[in-house]
N, C-alpha and C positions, 0 to 999 in steps of 0.2 A: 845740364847737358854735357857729356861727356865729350871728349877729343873727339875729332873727325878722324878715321880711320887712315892709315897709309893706301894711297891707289895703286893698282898696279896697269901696267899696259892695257890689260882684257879690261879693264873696271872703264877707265879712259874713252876706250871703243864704246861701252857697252852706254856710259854715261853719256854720249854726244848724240848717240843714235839716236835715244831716249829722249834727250833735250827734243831732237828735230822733230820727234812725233808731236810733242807736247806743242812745240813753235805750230807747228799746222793743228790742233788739237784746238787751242786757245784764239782759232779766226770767228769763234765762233759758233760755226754751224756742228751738228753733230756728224761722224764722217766715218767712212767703212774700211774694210782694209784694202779694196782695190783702191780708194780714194788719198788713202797714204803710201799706195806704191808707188802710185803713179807720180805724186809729189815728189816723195825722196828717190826714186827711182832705182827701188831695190825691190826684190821677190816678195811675192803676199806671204812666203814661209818666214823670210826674215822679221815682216812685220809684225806676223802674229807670234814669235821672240822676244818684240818688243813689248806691243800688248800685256804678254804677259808677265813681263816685269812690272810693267805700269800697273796698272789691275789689282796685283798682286800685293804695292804700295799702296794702293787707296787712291791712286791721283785722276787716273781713269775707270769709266765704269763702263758697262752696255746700255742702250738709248733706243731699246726697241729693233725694230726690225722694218722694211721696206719690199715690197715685192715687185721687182723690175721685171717680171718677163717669166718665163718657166724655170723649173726650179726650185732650189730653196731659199727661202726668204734670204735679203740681205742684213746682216747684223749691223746697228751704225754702234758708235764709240761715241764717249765726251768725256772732256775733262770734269776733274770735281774741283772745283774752285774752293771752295770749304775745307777741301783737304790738308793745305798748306799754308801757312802766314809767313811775313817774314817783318821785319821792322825796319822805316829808313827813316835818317837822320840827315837835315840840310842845314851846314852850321855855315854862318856867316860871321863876322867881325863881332857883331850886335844882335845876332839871332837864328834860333836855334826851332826849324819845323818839322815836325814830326807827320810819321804817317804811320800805319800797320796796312797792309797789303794782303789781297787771295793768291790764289796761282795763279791769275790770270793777268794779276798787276791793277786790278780794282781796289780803292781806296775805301778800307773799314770806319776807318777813324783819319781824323789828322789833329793836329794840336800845332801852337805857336808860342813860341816866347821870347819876348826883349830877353835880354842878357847884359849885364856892363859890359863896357866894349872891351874885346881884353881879355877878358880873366883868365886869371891865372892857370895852369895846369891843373893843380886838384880841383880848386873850386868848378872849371869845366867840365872835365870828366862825371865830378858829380853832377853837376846840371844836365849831360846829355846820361848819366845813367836815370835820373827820375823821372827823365822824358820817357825815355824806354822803357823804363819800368810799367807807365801807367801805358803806354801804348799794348805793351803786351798782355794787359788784362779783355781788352776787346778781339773777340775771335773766338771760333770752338777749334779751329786744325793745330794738326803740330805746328808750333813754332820753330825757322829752323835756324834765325839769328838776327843780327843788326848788320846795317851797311848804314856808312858815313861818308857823305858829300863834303868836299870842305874847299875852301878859292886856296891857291898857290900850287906849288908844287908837291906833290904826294912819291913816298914811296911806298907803291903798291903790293911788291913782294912783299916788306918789309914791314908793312903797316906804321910809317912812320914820317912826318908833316913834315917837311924840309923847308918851309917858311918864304916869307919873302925878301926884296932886298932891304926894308927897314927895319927898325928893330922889333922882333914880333917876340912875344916870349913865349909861344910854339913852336919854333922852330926847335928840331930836333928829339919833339917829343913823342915818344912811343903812344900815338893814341891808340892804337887797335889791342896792341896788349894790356895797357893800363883798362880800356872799358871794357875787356873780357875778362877781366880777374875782379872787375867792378859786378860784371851782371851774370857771370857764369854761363853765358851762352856763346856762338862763334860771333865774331865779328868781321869785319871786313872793312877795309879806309880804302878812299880812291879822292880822285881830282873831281871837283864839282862837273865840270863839264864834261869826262866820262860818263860820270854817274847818270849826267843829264842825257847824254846820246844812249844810253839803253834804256832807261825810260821810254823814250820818244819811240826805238824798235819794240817795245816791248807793244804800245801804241798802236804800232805798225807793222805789225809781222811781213817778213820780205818786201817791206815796200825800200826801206834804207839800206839795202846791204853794198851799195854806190855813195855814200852820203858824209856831211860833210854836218857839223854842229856849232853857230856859233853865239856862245854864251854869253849875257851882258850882264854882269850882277855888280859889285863891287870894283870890278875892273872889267877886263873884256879874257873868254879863255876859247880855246877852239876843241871839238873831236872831231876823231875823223873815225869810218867806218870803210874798210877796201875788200871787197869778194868777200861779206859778211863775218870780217872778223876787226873788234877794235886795236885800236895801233896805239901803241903804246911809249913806243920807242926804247932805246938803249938804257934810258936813265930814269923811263918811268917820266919824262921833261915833254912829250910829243904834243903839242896843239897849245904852246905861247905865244896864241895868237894877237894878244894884248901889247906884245914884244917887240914885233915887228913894225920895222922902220916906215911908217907914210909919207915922212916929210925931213927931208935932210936940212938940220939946221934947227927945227923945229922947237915944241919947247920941251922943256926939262923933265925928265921921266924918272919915280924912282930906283930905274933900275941903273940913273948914272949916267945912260944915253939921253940923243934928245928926237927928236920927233917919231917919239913911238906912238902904236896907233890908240894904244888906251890913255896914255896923254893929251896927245891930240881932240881926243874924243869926249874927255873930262872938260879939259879947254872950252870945246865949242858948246856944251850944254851950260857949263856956268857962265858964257856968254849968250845963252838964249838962242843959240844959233844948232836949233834943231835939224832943218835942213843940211847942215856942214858936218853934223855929226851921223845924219843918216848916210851922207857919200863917205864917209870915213869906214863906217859899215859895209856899205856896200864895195870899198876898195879893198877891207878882209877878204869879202865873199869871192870878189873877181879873183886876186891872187891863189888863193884855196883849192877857186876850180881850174884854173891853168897849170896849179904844182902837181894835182894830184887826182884830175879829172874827173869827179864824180858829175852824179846826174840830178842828187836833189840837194837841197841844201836849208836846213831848219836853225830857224832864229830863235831864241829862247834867254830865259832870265829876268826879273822882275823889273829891271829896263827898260826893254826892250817893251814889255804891255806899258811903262807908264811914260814911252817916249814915243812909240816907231809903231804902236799897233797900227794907226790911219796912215801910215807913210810907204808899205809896205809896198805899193806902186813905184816910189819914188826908188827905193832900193832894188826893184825888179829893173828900172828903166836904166840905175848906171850898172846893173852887170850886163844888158843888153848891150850898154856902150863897149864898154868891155871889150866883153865876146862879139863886136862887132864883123869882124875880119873873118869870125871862124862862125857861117851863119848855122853851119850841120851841126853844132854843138847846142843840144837843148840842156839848160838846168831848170828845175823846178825851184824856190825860194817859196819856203812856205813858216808861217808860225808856227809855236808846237802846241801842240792838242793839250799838254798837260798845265800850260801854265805855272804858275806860281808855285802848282805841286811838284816842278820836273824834278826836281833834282833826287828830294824828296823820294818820289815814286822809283827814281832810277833806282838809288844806293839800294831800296830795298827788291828791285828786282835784280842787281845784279847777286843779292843772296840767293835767291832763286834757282840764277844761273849757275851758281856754282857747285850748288846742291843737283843739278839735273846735267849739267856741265862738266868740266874738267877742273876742279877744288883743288886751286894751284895757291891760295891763299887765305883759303877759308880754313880755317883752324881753332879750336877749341880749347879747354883746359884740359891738363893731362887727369 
């Protein structure tokens, strides 16, 4: 697959508008073009613009017709899920889970692998290219690339791991470039817990566009979602939520400080003290929703199912303490729908996104 073409402003417009049909396209049901004006709330001229860019790609088709009243029949639309693949990768310390993905963000295939904890740069790279390699033998649509979940800090532009505070021998390595000149196809690197919070939209079409993601894998990471766009911050650093102070004095964290809250929270679970470590959680969640006000707020991570699934009451009851003072404040706290697959499912939707999107980093070999 050859380089992703340069965009230009009109490409940008034309790419997002497109995304939005496809976002209302993919709830589901099949849908007409009053029923996506009404949606995005733009002229049925515009839509049928849109239409016929889709159409034209293979990603949308016609679905028959409806007769509402006199008239000519109404024509409905659907996505073609078959039409597009994309490939995602959820690497952890010790493991590496694969998925291949529709247009819809439905799961073809998934695959699992231990890994030595660790490894190296080469030896990595090739472990997550053979992963992808065999992922991308399941599917008939075009394939349109890989996306990479990974814990710590990501540069997103960049495609490139910026590590944690011990000594990692990641840090600083080019992964997105290195597995694109590996598989020949585009790739794309992000922070597991990004990855994870589009997933979960992708899940939930307009139900997140207020929302708030917090991650438990390996340490603890946060996203955030405001007026349906993720946040990312200055440094590509936004949602170290693991970071943040619960307990001054506390204990030893490796980031150097001490009572940080994924310390804290390591702490109380190798003390058995499941309950101390679900109010730990749920002291993220409340902080979360008082900085940056959203409305729902989704737990996720392989954790979080093998600690906090039955507890999830317990964690609804301390953000209610919380937000006790401010009762007009409703949040939602719900788990996420993908499980074990999130992360997984995300990275490979956000290739998706970037292809129907604005492909601010999705890039190819020349």
């Amino acid at each position: 697959m050859g380089a992703v073409r340069p965009t230009t402003p009109l490409d940008r417009v034309a790419g997002a508008h497109d995304a939005a049909v496809l976002a209302v396209a993919r709830r589901g049901d099949s849908v007409s073009r009053a029923d996506l004006a009404r949606a995005l709330q733009v002229t049925p001229q515009a839509i049928s613009k849109m239409l016929g860019r889709l159409i034209g790609r293979g990603v949308m088709t016609e679905a028959g017709t409806i007769v509402s009243g006199p008239g000519k029949p109404t024509t409905l639309y659907r996505i073609v899920p078959s039409s597009r693949r994309a490939i995602g990768l959820h690497l952890t310390r010790s493991r590496v889970r694969g998925v291949v993905v529709d247009l819809t963000g439905e799961i073809l295939e998934r695959r699992e692998l231990e890994i030595g904890r660790l490894q190296p740069v080469p030896e990595l790279i090739e472990t997550l290219a053979l992963e992808a390699r065999a992922l991308a033998e399941v599917g008939s649509g075009e394939l349109l690339g890989a996306g990479v979940g990974m814990p710590g800090p990501v540069d997103w532009g960049e495609g490139v791991y910026r590590g944690t505070a011990q000594p990692d021998p990641w840090r600083g390595a080019s992964i997105r470039q290195l597995l694109l000149e590996e598989l020949g196809l585009p790739v794309l690197l992000d922070h597991d817990s990004r990855a994870a919070l589009v997933g979960e939209t992708w899940s939930q079409p307009g139900l997140l566009d207020d929302a708030a993601l917090v991650l438990v894998e390996d340490g603890i990471g946060a996203s955030l979602c405001l007026d349906g766009n993720i946040v990312r911050g200055a440094h590509s650093h936004a949602g170290e939520a693991g970071h943040t102070v619960v307990r001054m004095d506390g204990v030893p964290c490796s980031c150097g400080r001490h009572g940080c809250a994924q310390a804290e929270y390591q702490a109380a679970l190798e003390a058995g003290d499941e309950e101390l470590a679900a109010r730990i959680l749920a002291t993220i969640v409340v902080n979360l929703v008082r900085l940056v006000d959203v409305d729902r707020v989704v737990l996720g991570g392989r954790t979080v199912y093998t600690h906090h699934s039955a507890s999830m009451d317990a964690i609804r009851d301390a953000l209610a303490v919380g937000l006790r003072a401010e009762p007009w404040v409703h949040v939602e706290v719900m788990l996420s729908t993908r499980g074990t697959d999130l992360i997984a499912v995300g990275a490979a939707c956000e290739v998706l996104e970037h292809e129907y999107g604005i492909p601010q980093a999705l890039v190819g070999p020349g």
